[in-house]
N, C-alpha and C positions, 0 to 999 in steps of 0.2 A: 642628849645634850650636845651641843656645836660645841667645838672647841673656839675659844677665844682669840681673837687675832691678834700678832704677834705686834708687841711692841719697838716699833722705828725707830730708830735713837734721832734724838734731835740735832742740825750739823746746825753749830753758831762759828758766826764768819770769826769771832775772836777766839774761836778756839781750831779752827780749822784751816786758818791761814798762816798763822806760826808754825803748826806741825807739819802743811803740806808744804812749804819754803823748808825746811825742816828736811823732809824726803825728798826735795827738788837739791837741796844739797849735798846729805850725801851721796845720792845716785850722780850727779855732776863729778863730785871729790874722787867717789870710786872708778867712774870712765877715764878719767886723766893719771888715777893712780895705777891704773890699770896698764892703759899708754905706756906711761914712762916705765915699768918693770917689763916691760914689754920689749919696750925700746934697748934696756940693758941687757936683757937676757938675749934677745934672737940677734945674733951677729950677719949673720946670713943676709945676703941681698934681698930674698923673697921670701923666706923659709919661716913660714908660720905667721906669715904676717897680715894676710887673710884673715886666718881664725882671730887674730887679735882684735882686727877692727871690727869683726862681726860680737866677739863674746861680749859686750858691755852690755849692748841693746839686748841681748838673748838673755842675758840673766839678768838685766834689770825690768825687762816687759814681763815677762810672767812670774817673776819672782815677788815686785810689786804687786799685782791681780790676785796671787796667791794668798800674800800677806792682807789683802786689802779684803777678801772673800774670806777669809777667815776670822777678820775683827771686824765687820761690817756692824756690828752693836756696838762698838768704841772709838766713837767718831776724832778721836784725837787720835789714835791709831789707823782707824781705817786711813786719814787726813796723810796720813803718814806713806802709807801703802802707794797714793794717787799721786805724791811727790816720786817716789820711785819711777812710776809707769811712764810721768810724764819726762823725768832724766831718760826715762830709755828711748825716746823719741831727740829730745832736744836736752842736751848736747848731744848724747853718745850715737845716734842712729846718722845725725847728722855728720859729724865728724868722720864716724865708722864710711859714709857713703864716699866722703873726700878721701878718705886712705884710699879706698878700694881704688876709687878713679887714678890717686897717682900713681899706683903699681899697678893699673891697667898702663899707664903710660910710658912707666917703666921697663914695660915688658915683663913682669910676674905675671899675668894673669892670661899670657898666652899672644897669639897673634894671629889676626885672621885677616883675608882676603874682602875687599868690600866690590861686588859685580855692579855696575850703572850703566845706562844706557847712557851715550854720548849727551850732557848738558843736562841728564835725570837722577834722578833720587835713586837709593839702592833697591835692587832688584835679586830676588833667588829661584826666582823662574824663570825660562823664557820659553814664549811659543814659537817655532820656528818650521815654516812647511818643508817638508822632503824636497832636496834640491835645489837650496838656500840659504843662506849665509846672513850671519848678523855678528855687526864690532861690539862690543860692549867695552868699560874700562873698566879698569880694575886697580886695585889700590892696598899696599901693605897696610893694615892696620894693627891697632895694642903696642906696637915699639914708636920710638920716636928717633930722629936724626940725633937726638941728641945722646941718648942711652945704645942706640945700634947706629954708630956710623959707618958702619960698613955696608957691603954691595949684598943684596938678597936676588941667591939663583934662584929663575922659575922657570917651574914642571905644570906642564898641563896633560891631563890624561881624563877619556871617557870609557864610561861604563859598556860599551858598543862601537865594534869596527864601524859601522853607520853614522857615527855621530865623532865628529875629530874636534878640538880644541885647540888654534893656533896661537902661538905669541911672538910677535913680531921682535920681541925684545926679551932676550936672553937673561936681564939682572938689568934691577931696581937699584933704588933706595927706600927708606921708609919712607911712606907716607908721598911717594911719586904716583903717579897717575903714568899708567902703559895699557896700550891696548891688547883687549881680548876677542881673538874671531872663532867662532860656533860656527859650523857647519853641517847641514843634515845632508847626506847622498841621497841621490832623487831614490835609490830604491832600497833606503830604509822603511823600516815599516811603523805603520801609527801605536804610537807607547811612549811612555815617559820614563828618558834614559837621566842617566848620570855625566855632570862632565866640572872636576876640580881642576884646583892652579893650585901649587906646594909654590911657596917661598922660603928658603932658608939660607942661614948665612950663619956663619963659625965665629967668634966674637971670645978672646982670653981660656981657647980650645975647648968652650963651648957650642952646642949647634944649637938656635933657637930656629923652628919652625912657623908658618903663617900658614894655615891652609881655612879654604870653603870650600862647601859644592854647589853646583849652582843646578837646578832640574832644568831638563831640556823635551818641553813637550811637542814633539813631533807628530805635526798635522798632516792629512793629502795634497799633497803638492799644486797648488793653483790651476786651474784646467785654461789653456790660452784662450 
């Protein structure tokens, strides 16, 4: 004998539109409840504030799914579950995305170096032949003039006597544009070296750091 196929529960819009507003509530209520204890508890400039804006979405997306895979025969519950999933998307993922960005802006989330070719888009390679020189610019990024007003010293250093990294300019600001020269000596040899730029600057006897690496793929030097 076949076994009989399982019965579907049947989802009616007036029963499953009150419960999923229902779960799009409180998964909303709990992201902002979340926030604000959030907000009281971490005193700290950056210190945990990361995790905060990411934990809504993370426990309302599969803890929804969870819920919703489990009562999938009680369509006023399951209805329930899909309000959650979808809180974890819109507000909380949403929201969660904008924290992150303004404590990227802040400088919480670090600071890095942006390499472009003069008037171009950013770039983390360059191919450059033995014997050869290329400007690129370069740009503190993750702080803002407004949160690091201060001057950021820069270091450049490569992976190979062969390959040097110069900077015309000794200290920045945030978010200034200075230029960067790569150089291959005509008798390096063909390989793909390494060549970063550190930015740092002291700030209420803090150091915050900006560093990239940019790859430097060294070709045969142009035959005249």
């Amino acid at each position: 004998m076949t076994a009989p196929a399982p019965d579907f529960p049947t989802y009616r819009l007036r029963t499953f539109l009150p419960a999923f507003l229902l779960g799009w509530g409180v998964g909303a209520a709990a992201t902002f409840a979340v926030r604000a204890l959030g907000d009281a508890v971490l005193t700290a400039p950056c210190q945990g504030l990361t995790l905060l804006a990411l934990l809504p979405p993370l426990l309302l997306g599969p803890g929804g799914l969870a819920f919703t895979a489990a009562n999938w025969r009680r369509p006023g519950r399951a209805a329930l579950g899909l309000g959650l999933v979808v809180a974890s998307l819109l507000p909380a993922l949403f929201v969660g995305a904008r924290d992150i960005a303004a404590l990227r802006g802040q400088g919480c989330a670090g600071g890095y170096i942006v390499f472009a070719p003069q008037g171009g888009s950013s770039v983390s390679t360059l191919t450059l032949p033995a014997g050869s020189s290329r400007t690129l610019t370069g740009r503190v990024g993750g702080y803002t003039a407004r949160t690091h007003p201060g001057v950021f010293t820069l270091r450049g250093q490569a992976s190979a006597a062969g390959v040097t990294i110069t900077l015309p300019r000794s200290a920045v600001r945030a978010g200034e544009v200075f230029p960067v020269v790569v150089t291959a000596a005509p008798d390096t040899g063909v390989n793909t070296y390494t060549a970063g730029v550190e930015a740092s600057t002291t700030q209420d006897g803090r150091t915050d750091t900006a560093s990239s690496a940019l790859e430097i793929d060294v070709r045969p030097a142009a035959r005249p």
